[in-house]
C-alpha positions as CSV (number, residue, x, y, z in Angstrom):
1,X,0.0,0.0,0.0
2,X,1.4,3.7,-1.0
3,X,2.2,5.5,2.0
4,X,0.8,8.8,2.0
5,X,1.6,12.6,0.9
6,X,3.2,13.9,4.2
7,X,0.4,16.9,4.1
8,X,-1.8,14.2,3.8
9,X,0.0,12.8,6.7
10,X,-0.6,16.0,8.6
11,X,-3.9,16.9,7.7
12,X,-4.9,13.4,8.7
13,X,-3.3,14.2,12.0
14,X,-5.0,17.4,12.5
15,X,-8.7,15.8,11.9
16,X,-7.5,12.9,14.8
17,X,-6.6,15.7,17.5
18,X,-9.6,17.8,16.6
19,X,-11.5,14.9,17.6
20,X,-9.8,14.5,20.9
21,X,-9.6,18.3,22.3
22,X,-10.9,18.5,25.5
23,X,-13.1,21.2,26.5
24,X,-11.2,22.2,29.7
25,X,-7.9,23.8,29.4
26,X,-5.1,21.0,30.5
27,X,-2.5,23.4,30.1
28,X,-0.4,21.7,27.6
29,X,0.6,23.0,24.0
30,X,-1.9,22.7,21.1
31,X,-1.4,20.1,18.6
32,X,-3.6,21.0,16.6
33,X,-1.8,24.7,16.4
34,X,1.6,22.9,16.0
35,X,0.4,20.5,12.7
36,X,-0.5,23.7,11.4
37,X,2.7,25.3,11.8
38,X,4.6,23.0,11.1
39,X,2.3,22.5,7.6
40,X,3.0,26.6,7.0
41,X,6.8,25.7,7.5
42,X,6.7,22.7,4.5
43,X,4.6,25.7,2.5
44,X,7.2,28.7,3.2
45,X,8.9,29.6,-0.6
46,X,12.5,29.3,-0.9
47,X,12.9,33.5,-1.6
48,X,10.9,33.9,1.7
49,X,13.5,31.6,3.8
50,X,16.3,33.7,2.4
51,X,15.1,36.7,3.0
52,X,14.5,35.6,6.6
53,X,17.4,34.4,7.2
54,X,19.9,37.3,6.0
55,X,17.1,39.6,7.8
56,X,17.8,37.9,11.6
57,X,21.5,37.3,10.9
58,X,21.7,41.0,9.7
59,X,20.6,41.9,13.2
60,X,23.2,40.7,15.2
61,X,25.7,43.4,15.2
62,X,23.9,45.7,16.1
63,X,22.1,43.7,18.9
64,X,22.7,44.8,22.8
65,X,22.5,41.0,23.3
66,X,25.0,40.0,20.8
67,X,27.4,38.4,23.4
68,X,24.4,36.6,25.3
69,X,23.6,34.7,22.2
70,X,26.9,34.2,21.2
71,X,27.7,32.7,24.6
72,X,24.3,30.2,23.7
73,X,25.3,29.4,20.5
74,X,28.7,28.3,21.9
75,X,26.6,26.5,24.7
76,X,24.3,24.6,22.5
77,X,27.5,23.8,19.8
78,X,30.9,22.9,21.2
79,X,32.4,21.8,18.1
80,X,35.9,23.6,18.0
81,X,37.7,21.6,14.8
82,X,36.2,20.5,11.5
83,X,34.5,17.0,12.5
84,X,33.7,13.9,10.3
85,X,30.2,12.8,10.3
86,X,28.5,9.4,9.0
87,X,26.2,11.9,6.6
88,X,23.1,10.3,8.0
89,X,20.6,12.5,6.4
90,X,20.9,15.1,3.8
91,X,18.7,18.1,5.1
92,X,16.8,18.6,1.6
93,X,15.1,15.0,1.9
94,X,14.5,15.1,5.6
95,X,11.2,14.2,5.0
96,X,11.7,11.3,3.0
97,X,13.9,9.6,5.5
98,X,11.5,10.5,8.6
99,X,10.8,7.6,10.6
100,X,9.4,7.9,13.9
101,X,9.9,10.4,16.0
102,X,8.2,12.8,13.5
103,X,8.0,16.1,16.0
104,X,12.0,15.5,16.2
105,X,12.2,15.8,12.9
106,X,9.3,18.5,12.4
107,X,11.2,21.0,14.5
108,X,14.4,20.3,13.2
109,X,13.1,21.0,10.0
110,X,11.5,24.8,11.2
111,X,15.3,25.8,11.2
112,X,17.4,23.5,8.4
113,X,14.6,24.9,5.6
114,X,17.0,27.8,5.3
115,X,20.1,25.9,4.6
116,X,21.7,24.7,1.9
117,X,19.4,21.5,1.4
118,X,22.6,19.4,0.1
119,X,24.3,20.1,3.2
120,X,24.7,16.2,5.1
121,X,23.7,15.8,9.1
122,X,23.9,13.2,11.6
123,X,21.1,12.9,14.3
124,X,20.4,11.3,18.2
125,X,16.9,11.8,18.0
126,X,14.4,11.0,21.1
127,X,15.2,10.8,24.7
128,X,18.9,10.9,24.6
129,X,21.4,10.6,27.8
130,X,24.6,9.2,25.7
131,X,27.0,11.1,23.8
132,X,27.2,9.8,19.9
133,X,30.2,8.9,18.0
134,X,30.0,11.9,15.7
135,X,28.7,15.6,15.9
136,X,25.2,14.5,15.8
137,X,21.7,17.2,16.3
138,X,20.3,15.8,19.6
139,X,17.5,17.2,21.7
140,X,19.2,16.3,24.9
141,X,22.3,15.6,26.2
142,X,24.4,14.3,29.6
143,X,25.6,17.2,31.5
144,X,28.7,16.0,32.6
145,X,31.4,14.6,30.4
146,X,32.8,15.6,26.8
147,X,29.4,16.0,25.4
148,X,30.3,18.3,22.6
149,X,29.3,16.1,20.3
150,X,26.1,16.7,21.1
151,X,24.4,19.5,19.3
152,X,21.4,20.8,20.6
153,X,18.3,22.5,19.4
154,X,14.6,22.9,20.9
155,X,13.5,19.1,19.7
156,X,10.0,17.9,20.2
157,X,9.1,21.4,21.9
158,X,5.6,20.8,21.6
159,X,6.1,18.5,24.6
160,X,8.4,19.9,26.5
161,X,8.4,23.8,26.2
162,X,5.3,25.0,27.5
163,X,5.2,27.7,29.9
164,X,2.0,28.8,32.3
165,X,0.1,31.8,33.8
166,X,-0.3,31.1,37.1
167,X,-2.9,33.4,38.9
168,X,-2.5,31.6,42.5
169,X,0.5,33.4,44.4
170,X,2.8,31.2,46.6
171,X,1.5,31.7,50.0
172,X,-2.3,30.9,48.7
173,X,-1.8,27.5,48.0
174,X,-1.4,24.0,49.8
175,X,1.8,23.9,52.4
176,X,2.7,20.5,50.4
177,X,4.5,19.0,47.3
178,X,3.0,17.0,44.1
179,X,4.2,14.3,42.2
180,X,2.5,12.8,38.7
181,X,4.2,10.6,35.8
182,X,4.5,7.4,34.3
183,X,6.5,5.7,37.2
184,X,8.7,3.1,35.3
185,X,12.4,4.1,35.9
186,X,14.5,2.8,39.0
187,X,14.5,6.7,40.5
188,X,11.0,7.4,40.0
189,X,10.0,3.8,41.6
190,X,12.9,5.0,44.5
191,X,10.4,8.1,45.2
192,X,7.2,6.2,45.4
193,X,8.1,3.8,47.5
194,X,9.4,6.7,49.8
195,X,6.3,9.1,49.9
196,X,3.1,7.3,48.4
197,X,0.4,7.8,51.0
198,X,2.6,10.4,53.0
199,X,1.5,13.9,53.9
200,X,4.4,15.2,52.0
201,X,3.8,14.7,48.8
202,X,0.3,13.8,46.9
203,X,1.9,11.0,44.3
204,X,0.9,8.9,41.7
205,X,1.9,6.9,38.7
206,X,-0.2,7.8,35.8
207,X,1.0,4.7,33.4
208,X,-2.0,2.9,32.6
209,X,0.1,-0.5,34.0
210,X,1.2,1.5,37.3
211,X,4.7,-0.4,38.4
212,X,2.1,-0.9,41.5
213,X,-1.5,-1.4,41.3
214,X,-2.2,0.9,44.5
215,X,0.2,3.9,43.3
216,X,-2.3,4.1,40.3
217,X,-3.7,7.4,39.8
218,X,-5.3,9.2,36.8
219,X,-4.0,12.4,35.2
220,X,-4.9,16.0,36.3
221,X,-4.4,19.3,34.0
222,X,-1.0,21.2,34.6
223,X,-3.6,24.0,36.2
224,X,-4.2,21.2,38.9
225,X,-0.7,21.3,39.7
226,X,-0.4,24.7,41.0
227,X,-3.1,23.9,43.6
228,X,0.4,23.1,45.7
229,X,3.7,25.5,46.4
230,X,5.8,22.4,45.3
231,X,6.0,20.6,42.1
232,X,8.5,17.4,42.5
233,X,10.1,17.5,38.8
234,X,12.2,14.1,38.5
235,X,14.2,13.1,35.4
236,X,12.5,10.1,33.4
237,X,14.0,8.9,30.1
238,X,16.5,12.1,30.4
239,X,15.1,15.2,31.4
240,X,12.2,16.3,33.7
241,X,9.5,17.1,31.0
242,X,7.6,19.6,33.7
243,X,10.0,21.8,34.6
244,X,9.7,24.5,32.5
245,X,6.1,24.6,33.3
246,X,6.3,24.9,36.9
247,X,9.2,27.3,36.6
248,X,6.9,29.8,34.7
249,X,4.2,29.1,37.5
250,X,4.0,30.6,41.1
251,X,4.6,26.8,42.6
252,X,8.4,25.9,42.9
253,X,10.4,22.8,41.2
254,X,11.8,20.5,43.8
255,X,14.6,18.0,42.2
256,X,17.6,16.5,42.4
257,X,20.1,18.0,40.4
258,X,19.8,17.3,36.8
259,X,21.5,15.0,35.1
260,X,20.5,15.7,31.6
261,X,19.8,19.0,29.5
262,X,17.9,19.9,26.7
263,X,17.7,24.0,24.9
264,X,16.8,24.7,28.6
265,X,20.1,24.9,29.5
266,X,19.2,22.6,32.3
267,X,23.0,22.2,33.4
268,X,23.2,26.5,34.2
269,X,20.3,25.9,36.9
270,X,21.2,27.0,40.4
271,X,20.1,24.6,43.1
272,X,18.4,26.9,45.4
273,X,18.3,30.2,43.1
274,X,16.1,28.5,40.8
275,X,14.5,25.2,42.2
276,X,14.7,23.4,45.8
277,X,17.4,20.9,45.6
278,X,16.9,17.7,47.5
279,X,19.3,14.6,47.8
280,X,19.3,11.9,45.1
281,X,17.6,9.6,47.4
282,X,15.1,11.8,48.0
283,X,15.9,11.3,52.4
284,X,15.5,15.0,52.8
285,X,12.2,16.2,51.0
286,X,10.2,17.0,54.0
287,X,12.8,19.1,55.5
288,X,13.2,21.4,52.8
289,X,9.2,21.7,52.4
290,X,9.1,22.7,56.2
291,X,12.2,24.8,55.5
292,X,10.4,27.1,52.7
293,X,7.2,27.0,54.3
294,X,8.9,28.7,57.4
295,X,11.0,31.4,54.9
296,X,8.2,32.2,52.5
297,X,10.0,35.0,51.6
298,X,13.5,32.7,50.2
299,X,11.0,30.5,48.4
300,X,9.7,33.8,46.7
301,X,13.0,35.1,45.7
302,X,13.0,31.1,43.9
303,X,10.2,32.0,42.2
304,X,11.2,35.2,41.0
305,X,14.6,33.9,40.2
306,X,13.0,31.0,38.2
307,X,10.6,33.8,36.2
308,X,13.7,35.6,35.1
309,X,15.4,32.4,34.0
310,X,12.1,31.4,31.9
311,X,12.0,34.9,30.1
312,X,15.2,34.5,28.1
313,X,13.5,31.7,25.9
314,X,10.5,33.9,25.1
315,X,11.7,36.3,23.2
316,X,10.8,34.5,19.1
317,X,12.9,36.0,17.0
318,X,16.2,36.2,19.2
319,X,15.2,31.7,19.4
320,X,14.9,32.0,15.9
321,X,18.4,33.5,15.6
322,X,20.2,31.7,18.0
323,X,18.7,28.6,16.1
324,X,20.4,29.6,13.4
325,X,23.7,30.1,14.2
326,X,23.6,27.0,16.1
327,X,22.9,25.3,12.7
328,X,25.4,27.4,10.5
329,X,28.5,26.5,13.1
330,X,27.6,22.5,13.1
331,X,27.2,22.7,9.0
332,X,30.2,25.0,8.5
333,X,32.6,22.4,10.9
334,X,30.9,19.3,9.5
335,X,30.6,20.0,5.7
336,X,33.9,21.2,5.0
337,X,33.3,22.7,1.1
338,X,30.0,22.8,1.2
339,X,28.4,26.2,0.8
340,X,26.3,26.7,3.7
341,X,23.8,29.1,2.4
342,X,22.2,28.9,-1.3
């Protein structure tokens, strides 16, 4: 059987989620709003994309943040030396190669449109926590290590970047913390066993198999969530997928310290500045609730702190730019001869 038109694809897609919006806000990102964009990026003319392109890169001289995104782009690409890659993909057919993982390669495609569509690229797409062979695009990435082979760009943001108004302020709501995700990795299993049925923390597994039957519970709207000051944010596959939510909200992230990153920049959090560190074993949770319930005022400076750390992804065209420069160092250092730009 053919395999259909990928607007087809798309459209088909659309006409499922329409069918499935629910009538009370959950929170989370639109789908529906994200096919389309992502159909208005497959439609965008080749003499728009140029013009784009030399428009935002045009900018950056003259930009009072030129050294902030600089200091991002070098973040996000580490790559100091030409690099060989395997050639994986070549940009211009990205489409025709998709399998799986289709928002991965969606949202890479909102930024290589503008390139050179010969130019060759190797990928780690999904939840990735090891560092590939070659300069490869990734969505996440270890902290620690050499991980410079991992290039990162805002990957399957539909999922993960979504930020909230929260209308509740801190000292309105409940003195305790949350928990809510699909409970099947050792850590997460760790922290249920721990606090499941404690006046701590209100937990629950949300996997339609919970690991165990009692820990079972269904799932809430992210609005739900800031009912309580504290949101436990704990890494699954590789990054905690909440915590750019509750760090836009008035409610506060409680985590270990992360072990993964993504375009957050997880790894240039401050424990304490920006979310409530605990231990990795989780032994000291309740203690640092009671501690920030008794200095409201330090868990409002969090807050704060965490709004200002939020903003800097917000603004769309500076993204957009940043995006791009990410993109033009990885091609330049991993196409040696090959015109970037057309």
């Amino acid at each position: 059987m053919a395999r259909p038109h990928p607007l087809e694809e798309i459209v088909m897609s659309i006409r499922s989620k329409l069918r499935k919006i629910h009538l009370r806000p959950r929170g989370k990102n639109s789908k529906v709003a994200y096919q389309f964009r992502c159909l208005v990026h497959r439609l965008c003319p080749r003499w728009w994309l140029r013009q784009r392109a030399a428009s935002l890169l045009q900018t950056l001289e003259a930009r009072t943040d030129k050294q902030y995104i600089l200091d991002r782009v070098e973040y996000y690409c580490k790559l100091i030396d030409q690099s060989r890659i395997h050639g994986e993909y070549e940009i211009g057919k990205i489409f025709a190669d998709m399998h799986g993982a289709k928002n991965y390669y969606r949202d890479f495609f909102e930024y290589s449109r503008f390139f050179n569509p010969t130019l060759k690229v190797d990928t780690e797409f999904g939840d990735n926590t090891i560092i590939p062979e070659t300069p490869s695009v990734t969505k996440s990435r270890p902290i620690r290590g050499q991980n410079a082979n991992c290039v990162v760009l805002n990957l399957d943001k539909v999922r993960h970047f979504i930020f909230l108004k929260d209308k509740r302020t801190f000292r309105e709501k409940l003195p305790t913390a949350i928990f809510r995700g699909i409970c099947a990795q050792p850590h997460r299993i760790a922290f249920m066993e721990k606090y499941f049925g404690s006046n701590v923390c209100d937990c629950g597994d949300t996997a339609e198999k919970p690991s165990c039957d009692q820990w079972g519970k269904p799932l809430i709207t992210l609005y739900d969530h800031l009912k309580y000051r504290y949101i436990i944010s704990l890494e699954g596959n590789d990054v905690a997928s909440n915590l750019k939510w509750v760090m836009s909200s008035n409610s506060i992230a409680v985590m270990p310290k992360p072990k993964y990153e993504t375009w957050f920049m997880e790894g240039r959090l401050i424990p304490n500045v920006h979310y409530i560190q605990i231990k990795d074993d989780y032994s000291d949770l309740e203690e640092r609730l009671h501690y920030y319930n008794a200095h409201p005022d330090e868990a409002e400076k969090i807050i704060k702190h965490a709004h200002e750390y939020v903003r800097q992804f917000q603004n769309k065209d500076r993204e957009d730019l940043i995006h791009l420069l990410v993109l033009e160092k990885y091609f330049k250092l991993t196409n040696p001869g090959v015109a970037v730009w057309e």
